[in-house]
C-alpha positions as CSV (number, residue, x, y, z in Angstrom):
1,X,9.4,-30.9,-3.7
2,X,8.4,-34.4,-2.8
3,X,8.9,-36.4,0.9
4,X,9.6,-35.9,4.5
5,X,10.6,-31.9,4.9
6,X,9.8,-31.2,8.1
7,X,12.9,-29.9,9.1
8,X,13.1,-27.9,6.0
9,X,9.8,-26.5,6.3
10,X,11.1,-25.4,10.1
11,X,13.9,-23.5,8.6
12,X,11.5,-22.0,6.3
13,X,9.0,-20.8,9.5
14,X,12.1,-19.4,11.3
15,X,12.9,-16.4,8.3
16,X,11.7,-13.1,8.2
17,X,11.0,-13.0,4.5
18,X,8.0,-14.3,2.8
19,X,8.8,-17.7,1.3
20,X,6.3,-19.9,-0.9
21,X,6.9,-22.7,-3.5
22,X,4.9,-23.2,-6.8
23,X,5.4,-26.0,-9.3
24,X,5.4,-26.1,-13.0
25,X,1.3,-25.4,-13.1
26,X,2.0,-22.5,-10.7
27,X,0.4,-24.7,-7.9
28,X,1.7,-23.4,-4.2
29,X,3.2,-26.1,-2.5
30,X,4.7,-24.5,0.6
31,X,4.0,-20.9,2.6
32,X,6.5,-20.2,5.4
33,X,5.3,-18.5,8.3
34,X,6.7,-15.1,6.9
35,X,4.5,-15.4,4.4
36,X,1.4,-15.5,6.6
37,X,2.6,-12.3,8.8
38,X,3.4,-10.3,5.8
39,X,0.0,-11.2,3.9
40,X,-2.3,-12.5,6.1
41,X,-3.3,-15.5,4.6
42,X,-2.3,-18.8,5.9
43,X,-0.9,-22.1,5.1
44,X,-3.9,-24.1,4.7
45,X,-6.1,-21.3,3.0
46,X,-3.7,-21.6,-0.1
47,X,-1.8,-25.0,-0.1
48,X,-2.2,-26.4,-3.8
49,X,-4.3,-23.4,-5.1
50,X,-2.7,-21.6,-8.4
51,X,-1.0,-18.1,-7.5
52,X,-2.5,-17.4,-10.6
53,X,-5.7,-17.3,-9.4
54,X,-5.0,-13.4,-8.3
55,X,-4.8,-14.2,-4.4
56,X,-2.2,-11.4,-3.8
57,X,-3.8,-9.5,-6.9
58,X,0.4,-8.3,-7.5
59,X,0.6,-4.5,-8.8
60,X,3.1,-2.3,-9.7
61,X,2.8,1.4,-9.2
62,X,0.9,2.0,-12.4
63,X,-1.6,-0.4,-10.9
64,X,-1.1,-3.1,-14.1
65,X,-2.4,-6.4,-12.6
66,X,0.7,-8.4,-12.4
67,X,-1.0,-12.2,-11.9
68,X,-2.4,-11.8,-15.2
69,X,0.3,-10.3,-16.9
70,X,3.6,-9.6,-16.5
71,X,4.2,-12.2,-12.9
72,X,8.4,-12.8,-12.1
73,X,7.3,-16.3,-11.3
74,X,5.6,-17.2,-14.4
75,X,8.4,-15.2,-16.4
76,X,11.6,-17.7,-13.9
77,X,8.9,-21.0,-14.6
78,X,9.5,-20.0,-18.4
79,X,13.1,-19.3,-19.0
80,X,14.5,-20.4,-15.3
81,X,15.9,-17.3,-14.9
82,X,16.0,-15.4,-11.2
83,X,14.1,-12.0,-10.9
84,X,13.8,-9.7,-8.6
85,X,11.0,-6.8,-8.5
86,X,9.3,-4.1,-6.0
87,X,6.0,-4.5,-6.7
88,X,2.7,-4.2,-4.2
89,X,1.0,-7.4,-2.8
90,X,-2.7,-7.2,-1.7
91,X,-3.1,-8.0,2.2
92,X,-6.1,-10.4,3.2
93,X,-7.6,-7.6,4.8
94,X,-7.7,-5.6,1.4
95,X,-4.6,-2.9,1.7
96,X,-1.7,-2.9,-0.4
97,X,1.8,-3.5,0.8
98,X,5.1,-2.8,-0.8
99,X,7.5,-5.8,-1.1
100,X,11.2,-6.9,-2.8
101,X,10.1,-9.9,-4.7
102,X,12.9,-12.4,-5.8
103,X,12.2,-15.3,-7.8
104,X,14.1,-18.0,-8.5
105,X,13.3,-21.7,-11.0
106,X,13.7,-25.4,-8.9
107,X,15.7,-28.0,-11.0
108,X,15.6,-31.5,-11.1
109,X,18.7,-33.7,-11.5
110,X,18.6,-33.7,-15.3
111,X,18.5,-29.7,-15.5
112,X,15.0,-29.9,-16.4
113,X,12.6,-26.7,-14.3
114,X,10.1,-28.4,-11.8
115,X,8.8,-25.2,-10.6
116,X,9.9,-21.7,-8.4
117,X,10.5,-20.6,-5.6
118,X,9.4,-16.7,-4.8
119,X,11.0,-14.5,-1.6
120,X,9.6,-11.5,-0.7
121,X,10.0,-8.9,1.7
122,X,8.7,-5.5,2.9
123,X,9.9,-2.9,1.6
124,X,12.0,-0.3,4.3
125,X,10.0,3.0,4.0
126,X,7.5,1.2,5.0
127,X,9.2,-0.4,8.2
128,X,10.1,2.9,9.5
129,X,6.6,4.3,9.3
130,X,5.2,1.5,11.6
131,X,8.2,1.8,13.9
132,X,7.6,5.8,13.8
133,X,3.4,4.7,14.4
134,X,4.8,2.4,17.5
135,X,6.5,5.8,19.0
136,X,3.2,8.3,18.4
137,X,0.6,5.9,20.0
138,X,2.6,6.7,23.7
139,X,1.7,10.1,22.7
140,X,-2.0,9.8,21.6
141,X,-1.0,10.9,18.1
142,X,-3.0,7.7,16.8
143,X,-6.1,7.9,15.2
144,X,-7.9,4.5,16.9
145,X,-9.8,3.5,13.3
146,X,-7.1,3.7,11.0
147,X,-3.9,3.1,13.2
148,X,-2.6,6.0,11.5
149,X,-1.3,9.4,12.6
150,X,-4.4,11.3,13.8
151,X,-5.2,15.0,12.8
152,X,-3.4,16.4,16.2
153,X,-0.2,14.7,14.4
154,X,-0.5,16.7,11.0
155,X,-1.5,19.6,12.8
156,X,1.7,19.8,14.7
157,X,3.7,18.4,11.7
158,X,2.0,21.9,9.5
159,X,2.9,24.2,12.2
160,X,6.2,22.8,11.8
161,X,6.5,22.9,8.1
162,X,5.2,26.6,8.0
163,X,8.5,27.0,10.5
164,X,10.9,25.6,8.7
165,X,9.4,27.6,5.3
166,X,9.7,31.0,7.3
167,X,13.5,30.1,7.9
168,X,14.9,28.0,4.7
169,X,12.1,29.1,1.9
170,X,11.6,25.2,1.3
171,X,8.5,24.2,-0.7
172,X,6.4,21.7,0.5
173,X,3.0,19.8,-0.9
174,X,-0.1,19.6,1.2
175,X,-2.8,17.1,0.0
176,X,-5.9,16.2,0.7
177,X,-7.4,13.0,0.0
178,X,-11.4,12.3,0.3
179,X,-13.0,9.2,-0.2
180,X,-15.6,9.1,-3.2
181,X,-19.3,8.3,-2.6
182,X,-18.1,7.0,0.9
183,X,-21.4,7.8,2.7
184,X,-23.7,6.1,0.5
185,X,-21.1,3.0,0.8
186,X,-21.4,3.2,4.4
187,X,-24.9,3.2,4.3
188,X,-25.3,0.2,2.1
189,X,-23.1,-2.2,3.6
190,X,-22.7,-0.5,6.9
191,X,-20.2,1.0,9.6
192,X,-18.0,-1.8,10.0
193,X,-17.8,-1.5,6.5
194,X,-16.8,1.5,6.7
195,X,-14.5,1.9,9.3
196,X,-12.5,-1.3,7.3
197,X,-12.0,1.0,4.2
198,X,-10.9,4.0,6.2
199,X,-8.2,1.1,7.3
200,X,-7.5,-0.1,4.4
201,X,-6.9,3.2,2.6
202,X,-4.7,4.3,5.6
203,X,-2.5,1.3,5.6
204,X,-2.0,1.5,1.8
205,X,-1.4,5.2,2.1
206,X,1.2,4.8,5.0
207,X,3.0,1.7,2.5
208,X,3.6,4.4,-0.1
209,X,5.5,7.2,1.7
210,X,8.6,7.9,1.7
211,X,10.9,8.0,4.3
212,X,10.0,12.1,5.0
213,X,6.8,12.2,3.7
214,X,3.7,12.3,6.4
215,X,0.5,11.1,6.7
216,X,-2.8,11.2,9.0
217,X,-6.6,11.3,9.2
218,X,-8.0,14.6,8.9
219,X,-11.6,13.6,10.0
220,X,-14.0,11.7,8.8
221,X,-13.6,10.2,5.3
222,X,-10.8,12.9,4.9
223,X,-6.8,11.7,4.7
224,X,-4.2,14.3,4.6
225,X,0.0,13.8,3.2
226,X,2.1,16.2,3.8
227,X,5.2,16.4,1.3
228,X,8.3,18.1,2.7
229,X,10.5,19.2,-0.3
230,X,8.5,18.5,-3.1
231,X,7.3,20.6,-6.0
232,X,4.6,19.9,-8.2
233,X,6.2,17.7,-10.7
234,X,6.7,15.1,-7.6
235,X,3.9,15.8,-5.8
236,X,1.3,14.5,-9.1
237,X,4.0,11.4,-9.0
238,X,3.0,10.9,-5.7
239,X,-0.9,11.5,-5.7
240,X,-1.1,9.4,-9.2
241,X,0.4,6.2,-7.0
242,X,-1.9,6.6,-4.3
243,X,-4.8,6.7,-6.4
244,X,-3.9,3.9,-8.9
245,X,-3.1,1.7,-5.4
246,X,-6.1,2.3,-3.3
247,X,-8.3,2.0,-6.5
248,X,-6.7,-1.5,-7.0
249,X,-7.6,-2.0,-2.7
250,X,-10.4,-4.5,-2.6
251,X,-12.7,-4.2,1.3
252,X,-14.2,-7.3,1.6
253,X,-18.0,-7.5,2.7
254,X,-20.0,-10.7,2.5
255,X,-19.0,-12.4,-0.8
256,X,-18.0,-9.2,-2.1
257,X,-15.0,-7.5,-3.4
258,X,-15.7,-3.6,-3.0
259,X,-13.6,-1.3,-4.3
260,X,-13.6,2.5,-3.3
261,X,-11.5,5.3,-5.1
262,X,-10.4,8.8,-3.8
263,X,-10.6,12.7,-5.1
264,X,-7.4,14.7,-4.0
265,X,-6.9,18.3,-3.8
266,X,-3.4,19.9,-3.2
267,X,-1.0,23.0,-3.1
268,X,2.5,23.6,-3.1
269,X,2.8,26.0,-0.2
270,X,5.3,29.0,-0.7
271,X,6.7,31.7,1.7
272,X,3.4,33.5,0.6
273,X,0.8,31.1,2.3
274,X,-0.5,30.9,5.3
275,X,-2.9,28.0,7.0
276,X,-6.3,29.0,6.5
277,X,-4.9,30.2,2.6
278,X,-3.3,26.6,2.5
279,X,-6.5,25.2,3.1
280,X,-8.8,27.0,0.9
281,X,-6.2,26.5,-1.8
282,X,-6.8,22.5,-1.6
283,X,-10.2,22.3,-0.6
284,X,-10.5,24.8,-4.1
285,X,-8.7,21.9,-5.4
286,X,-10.5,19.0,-4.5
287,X,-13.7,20.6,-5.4
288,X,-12.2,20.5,-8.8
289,X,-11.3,16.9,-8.5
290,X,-14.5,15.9,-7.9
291,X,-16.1,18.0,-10.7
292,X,-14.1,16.6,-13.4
293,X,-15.8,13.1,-12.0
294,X,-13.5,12.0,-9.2
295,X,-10.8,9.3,-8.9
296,X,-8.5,12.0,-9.8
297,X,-6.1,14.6,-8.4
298,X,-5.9,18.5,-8.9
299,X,-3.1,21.1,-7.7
300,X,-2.3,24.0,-8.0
């Protein structure tokens, strides 16, 4: 990993994919260009700084810290064999974002490992949500804080859903997410603050969907996902993700790290509902989150 590589280094800054080098002290050497769009961070903020140090703070979906223990790249360094992984990488402006992670061990000429090379990728759920966001914003269907699907959206995707129910008697989840002890947060640290957290919990939200799945901003510290198809079995799967990832989300503020959680309230919605019962059901719910001490979920 030595010498003149400028044209290497070009070839790495053409690719799509994420691309960074580490040696044998898990030292980064090189960071392509994909790297920078799909984290944020850049070259020269992490040239010859240890990966280990937590700057992408890697999680699974259980929210187990990855850099500390259990990293692909420290596992290929070891025993020089290629891994691959989805796990969630922690953009520079706090949110989480799913990625394919390959890793793969750098030889010298005597066999011996010199250090690894890690590719990464986002994942495609998530590409289809910000190509689906691209289409709503020539519709005003974008809330302008979050960059999110605004409440008009969800209401139009409920009236919808209650539809489709009436005709095909298909479940689906509604859930509603509310940020814990945001006011006194804002308060403290102020709106800019604020509105940066909103963000940040809205682009880690919209990395976790899938494919079907929808999400917007209710109103104020208030997120809504609606679940087509999903009982309650799937539905806790999904709400236990979302709160282990946005309480691993760091906002920064000054030389601070701050992390904010969320209650959630939801209900699987049956041929028997209608809105205004839909909504009492979950806001009954979420009152119940928040009583047993919040950072939690409760359906019914």
């Amino acid at each position: 990993m030595k010498g003149d590589h400028s044209g290497f280094d070009q070839v790495l800054d053409s690719l799509f994919e994420g691309v960074y080098f580490v040696d044998v002290d898990r030292r980064i050497q090189r960071w392509n260009a994909g790297a920078t769009s799909l984290t944020g961070f850049h070259a020269e903020e992490l040239l010859h700084r240890h990966c280990a140090d937590n700057i992408l703070l890697h999680v699974d979906e259980r929210g187990t810290q990855l850099c500390k223990s259990g990293c692909p790249l420290q596992k290929t360094l070891e025993d020089a064999q290629p891994r691959q992984a989805t796990l969630f990488l922690r953009h520079k402006h706090g949110y989480r974002v799913p990625v394919h992670v390959r890793t793969v061990a750098i030889k010298d000429d005597e066999g011996k490992v010199v250090g690894a090379v890690e590719t990464f990728r986002e994942v495609n759920e998530a590409e289809r949500w910000k190509a689906r966001i691209l289409e709503l914003e020539k519709v005003a269907f974008i809330d302008v804080v979050t960059g999110i699907p605004n409440r008009r959206f969800l209401e139009v995707q409920l009236a919808r859903l209650f539809d489709q129910l009436s005709a095909v008697a298909e479940p689906f989840t509604f859930c509603m997410l509310d940020v814990d002890h945001f006011k006194s947060a804002n308060d403290l640290y102020g709106h800019e603050f604020g509105d940066q957290v909103l963000r940040s919990i809205g682009q880690t939200l919209l990395c976790c969907l899938r494919g079907t799945d929808m999400l917007g901003r209710w109103g104020g510290d208030e997120f809504v996902l609606l679940l087509p198809n999903t009982d309650k079995e799937r539905a806790q799967q999904i709400m236990e993700r979302s709160r282990i990832l946005i309480a691993e989300t760091a906002t920064p503020v000054a030389e601070l790290a701050v992390r904010m959680t969320v209650s959630i309230g939801a209900a699987v919605v049956s041929a028997e509902n209608d809105r205004a019962d839909l909504i009492q059901r979950v806001d009954r719910q979420l009152y119940l989150a928040k009583g047993r001490g919040r950072n939690c979920w409760s359906v019914a």
